[in-house]
C-alpha positions in Angstrom: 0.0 0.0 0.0 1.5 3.8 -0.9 1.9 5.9 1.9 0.6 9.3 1.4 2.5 12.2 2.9 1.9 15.2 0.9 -1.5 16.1 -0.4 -2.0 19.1 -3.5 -5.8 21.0 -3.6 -5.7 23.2 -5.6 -8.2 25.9 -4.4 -10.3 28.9 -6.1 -12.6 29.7 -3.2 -15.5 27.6 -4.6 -17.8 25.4 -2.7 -16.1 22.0 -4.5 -12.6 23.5 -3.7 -13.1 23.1 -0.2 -15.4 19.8 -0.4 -11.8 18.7 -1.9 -10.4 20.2 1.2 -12.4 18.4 3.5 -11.5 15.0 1.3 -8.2 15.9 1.9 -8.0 16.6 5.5 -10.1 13.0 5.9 -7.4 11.6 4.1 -4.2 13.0 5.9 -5.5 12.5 9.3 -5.9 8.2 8.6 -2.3 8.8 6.8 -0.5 11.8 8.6 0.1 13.4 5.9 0.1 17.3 5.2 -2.0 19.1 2.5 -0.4 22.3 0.4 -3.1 24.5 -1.0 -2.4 26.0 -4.3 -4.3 29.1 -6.0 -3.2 29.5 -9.4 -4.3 33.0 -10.5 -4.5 33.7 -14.5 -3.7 37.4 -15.1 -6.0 38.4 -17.3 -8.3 41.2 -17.2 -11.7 40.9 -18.8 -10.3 43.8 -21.3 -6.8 45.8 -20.8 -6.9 49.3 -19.5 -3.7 50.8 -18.7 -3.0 50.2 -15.1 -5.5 47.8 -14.5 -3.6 44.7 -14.4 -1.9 45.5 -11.4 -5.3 46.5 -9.7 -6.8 43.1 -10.8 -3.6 41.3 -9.4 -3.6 43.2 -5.9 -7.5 41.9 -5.8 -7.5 38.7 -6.5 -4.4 38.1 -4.7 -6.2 39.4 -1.8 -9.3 37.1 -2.4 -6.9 34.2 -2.8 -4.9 35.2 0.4 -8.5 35.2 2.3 -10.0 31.9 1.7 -6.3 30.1 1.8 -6.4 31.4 5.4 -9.5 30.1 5.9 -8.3 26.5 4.1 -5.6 26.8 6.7 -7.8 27.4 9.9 -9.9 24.3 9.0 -7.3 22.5 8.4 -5.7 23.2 11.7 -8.3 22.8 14.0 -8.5 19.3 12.4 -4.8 18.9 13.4 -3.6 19.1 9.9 -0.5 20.9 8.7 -1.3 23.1 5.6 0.3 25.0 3.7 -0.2 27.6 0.9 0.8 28.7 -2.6 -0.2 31.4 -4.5 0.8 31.5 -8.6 0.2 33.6 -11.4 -0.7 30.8 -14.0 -3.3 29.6 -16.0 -4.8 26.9 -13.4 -5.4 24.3 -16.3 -1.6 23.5 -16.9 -0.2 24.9 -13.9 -1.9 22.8 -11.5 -0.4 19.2 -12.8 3.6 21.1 -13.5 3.4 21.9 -10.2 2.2 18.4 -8.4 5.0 16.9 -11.4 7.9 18.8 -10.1 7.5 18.4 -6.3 6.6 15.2 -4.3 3.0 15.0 -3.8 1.5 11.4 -3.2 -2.0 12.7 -4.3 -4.1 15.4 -5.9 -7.7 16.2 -4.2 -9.4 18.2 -6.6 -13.2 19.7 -6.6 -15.1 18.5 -9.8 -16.0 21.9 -10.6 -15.2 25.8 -9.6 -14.8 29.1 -10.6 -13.9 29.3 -15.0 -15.4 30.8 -17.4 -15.2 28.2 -19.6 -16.4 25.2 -18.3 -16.6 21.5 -19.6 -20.0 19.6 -19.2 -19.5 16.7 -17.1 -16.3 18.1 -15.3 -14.5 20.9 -14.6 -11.7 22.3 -16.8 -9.1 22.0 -14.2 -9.7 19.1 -13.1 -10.1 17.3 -16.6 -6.5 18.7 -17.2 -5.1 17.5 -13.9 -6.4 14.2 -14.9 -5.0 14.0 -18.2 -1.2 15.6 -17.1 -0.3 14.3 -13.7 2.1 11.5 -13.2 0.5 10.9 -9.6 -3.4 9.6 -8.6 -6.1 12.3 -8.9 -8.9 12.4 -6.3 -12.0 14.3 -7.9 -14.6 15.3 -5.3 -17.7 16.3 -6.3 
């Protein structure tokens, strides 16, 4: 049987985000394992107006910063290290490149969440982890 140690959720703030988080605190509490939230942020404006990038960054960084604190808090009080990344990628890619090039055990992902673009059975990002990560991906729906 793998061990699991390290646990990716990748998070946007959405109701199935943190049903993924409660999957994942489930599952590092019978394993001991620790989770790593990660909020990837796609920097781009509805339409460009000078100086407006930077204003749409400082928000949504602050949104992100808000309800990965909150990710953290649960997962405390359920005796559960966590910790946080924020990145300014396109979440469909970025998530799986990032669980590829660190050691994760598993991925708990929400079936669907914040896009604007999204698939009919299942959500963009997690379709994608799916397809490009080289570890097991847990959807939660």
């Amino acid at each position: 049987m793998q061990k699991i140690k390290r646990i990716l959720v990748p998070m946007d703030g959405s109701k199935y985000s943190f049903k993924a988080l409660d999957m994942a605190i489930t599952l590092a509490k019978q394993f001991g394992a620790s989770i790593v939230g990660l909020c990837a942020i796609p920097l781009e404006p509805p339409m460009f107006i000078p100086g407006m990038t930077s204003h749409f960054k400082g928000k949504i960084t602050d949104g992100a910063k808000k309800f990965l604190e909150e990710a953290k808090k649960i997962s405390e009080q359920n005796q559960v290290e966590f910790k946080y990344y924020i990145a300014y990628e396109s979440p469909t890619g970025y998530v799986a490149e990032f669980a590829n090039n660190r050691e994760f055990d598993l991925i708990v992902v929400g079936s669907h969440g914040h896009g604007t673009v999204r698939e009919l059975l299942l959500g963009s990002v997690a379709h994608s982890t799916i397809h490009r990560a080289n570890i097991p991906v847990l959807v939660v729906k």
